[in-house]
Each structure stands twice: as C-alpha cells, then as structure tokens.
C-alpha positions in Angstrom: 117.4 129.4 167.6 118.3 131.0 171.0 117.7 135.4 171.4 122.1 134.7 170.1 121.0 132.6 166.5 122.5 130.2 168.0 121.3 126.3 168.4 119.8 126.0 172.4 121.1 122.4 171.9 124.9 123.4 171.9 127.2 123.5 174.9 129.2 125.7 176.4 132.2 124.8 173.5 129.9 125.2 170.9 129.3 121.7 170.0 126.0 119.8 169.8 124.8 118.0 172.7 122.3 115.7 171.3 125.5 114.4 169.3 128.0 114.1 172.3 125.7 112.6 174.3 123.5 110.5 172.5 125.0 109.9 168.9 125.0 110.9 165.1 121.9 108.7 164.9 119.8 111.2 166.7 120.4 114.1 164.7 117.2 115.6 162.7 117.9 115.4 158.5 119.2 118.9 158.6 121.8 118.5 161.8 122.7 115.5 160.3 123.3 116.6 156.5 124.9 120.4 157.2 127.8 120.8 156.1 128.1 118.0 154.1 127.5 118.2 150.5 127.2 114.6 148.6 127.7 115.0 144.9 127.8 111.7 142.7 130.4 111.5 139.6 129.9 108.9 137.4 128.3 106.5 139.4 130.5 107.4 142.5 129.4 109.2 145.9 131.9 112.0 147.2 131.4 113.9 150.3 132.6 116.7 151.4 132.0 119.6 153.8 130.8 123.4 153.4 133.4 125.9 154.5 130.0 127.8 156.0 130.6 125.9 158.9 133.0 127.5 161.0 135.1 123.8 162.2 135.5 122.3 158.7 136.1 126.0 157.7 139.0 125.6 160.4 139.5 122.7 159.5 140.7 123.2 155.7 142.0 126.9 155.5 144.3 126.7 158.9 145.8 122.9 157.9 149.3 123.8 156.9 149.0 120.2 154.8 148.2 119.7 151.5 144.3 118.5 151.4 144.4 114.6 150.4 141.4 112.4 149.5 140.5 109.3 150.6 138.4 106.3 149.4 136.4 104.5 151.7 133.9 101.6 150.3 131.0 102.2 152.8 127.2 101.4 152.2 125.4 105.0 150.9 122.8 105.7 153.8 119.5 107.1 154.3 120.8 110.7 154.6 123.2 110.9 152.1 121.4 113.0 149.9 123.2 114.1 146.8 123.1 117.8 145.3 124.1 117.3 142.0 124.4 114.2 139.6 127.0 114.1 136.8 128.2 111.2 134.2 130.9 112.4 132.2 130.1 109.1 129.8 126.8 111.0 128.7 126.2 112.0 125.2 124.8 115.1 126.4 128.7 116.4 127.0 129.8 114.7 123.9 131.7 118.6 123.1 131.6 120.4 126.4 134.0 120.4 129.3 132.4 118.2 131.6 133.6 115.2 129.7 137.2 116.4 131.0 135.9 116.6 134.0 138.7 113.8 135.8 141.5 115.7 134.3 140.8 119.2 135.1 139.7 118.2 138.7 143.1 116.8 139.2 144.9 119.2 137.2 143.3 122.2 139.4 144.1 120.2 142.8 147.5 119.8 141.5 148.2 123.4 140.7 146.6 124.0 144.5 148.8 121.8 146.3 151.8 123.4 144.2 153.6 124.7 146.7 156.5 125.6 144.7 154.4 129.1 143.9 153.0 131.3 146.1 149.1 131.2 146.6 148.7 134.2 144.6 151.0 132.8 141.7 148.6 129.8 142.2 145.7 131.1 142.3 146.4 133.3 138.7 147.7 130.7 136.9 143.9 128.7 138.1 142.6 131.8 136.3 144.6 131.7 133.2 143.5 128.0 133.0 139.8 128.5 133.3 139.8 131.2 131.2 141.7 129.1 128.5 139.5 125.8 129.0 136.4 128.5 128.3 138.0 129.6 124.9 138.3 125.6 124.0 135.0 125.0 125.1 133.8 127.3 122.1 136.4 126.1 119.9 137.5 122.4 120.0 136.6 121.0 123.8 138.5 117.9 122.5 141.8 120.0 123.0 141.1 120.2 126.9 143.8 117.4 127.3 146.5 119.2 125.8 146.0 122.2 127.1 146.2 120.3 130.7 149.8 118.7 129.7 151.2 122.4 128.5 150.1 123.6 131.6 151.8 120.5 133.4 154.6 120.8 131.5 155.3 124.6 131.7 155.0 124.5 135.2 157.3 121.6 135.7 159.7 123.8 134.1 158.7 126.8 135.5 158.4 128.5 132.4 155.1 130.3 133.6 157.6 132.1 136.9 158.5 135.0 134.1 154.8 135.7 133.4 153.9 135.8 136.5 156.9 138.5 137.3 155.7 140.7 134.8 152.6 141.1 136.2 152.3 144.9 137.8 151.2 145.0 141.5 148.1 146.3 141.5 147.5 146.6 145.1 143.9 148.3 145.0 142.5 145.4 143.0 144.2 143.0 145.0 142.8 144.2 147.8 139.3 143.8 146.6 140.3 140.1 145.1 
C-alpha cells in the first residue's frame, strides 16, 4: 500500500489498473477473490459481494430497486473459493434451523423487499422473526414453517401495522440502532 493505504496499482478514479488494462485474469488470488464471498448450499455455488468494498457497498445500499438474484449455469473456477459449506439434507440438522434454511432465506428477503412498510417497520418485524424462530429452535424446529406462513399471512393482511404503532419512539435507542 501507498504512504494513503491505498493500492499503488489504482488510477486516478480509484479503479485497478492491472484490471482495466490487462484483464481479470491478471489479478493476484486476493485482488481477484475481495469482495466476493462464495458460499455453497446444498450442493449449489452462490456469490456474492462484501459491502466492505466501497462500489458494491454503492452498489446495493443507493439502488432504489429491490435486490433480485440470478442464476447463471457457469463452470466453478480456480478462484472461487467457498467460505462456508452447508447441506440442509444432513442428519446433523435433523432438529435445528438450518434444515429451514430455503424458507427463511426467502421469507427474510421477502419481508426486505416489502415495500409496503417502512425500513424500520421492516427491519423490527425481521427482529420479531428471529427472535421467534430462536424460541422454536428450543422448542419444536419442525414448527419453523408455520411460523413462516403466519408471518406471511399477517402481513398480507397487515395485521402486524397495529403493533408496530404501538411501539413508543424511543429516539435515543434508535439513534444507537
């Protein structure tokens, strides 16, 4: 890094020169991996990006659209080195949430891309969730599914808007949040 602790490879925009000028292909592993993060789910590869990195950052907080996913069948290459590992099928989470994994992914980027309540409304009602799925974790992780179709259901009918009304602004906490 430069006397800044900043790459001496970047230009004058900020971007990598070895990149722009000769290709992704000439990156060194770290360059090449940051700020991806690989993760494999059952078998499957997903990418995605660190929000460390000031242009996917960018990127995903200042898009005014919801975030969508795509699938692309490509080949898995040499640097696509995955962080974690996770098969929902295995007996080891038999009882435990990860065996729901699928439906509370898409239940929490659901309740996200809600844009019928406000990000705060949103990001309580997350909250409520989580802290619900942990109870049934202790209790009966099998009920993880119906608890995902109340939630689904109450909010398709709005019937969580009145809780969240009679929640007192707290403005000192919500500051810190």
């Amino acid at each position: 890094m430069d006397e800044n602790g900043k790459c001496p490879l970047l230009s004058t925009e900020g971007l990598c020169r070895v990149h722009a000028e000769l290709g992704e292909n000439y990156l060194c592993t770290t360059c090449a991996v940051y700020p991806r993060i690989h993760h494999i789910v059952d078998g499957v590869l997903e990418r995605s990006l660190t929000l460390s990195c000031p242009e996917a950052a960018r990127l995903a907080l200042l898009n005014p659209d919801p975030m969508e996913f795509q699938l692309v069948l490509e080949p898995v290459g040499d640097r696509d080195i995955a962080a974690d590992q996770l098969d929902t099928t295995s007996l080891q989470f038999a009882r435990r949430l990860e065996r729901h994994f699928w439906d509370a992914r898409s239940f929490t980027i659901e309740l996200l891309q809600n844009r019928s309540y406000d990000l705060w409304e949103r990001l309580i009602l997350l909250g409520l969730f989580m802290q619900n799925v942990e109870e049934l974790q202790r209790i009966d992780p099998h009920a993880i599914p119906k608890l995902i179709e109340r939630y689904k259901q109450a909010l398709a009918d709005g019937l969580l808007r009145s809780s969240l009304a009679n929640i007192p602004a707290q403005p000192v906490i919500q500051f810190k949040l």
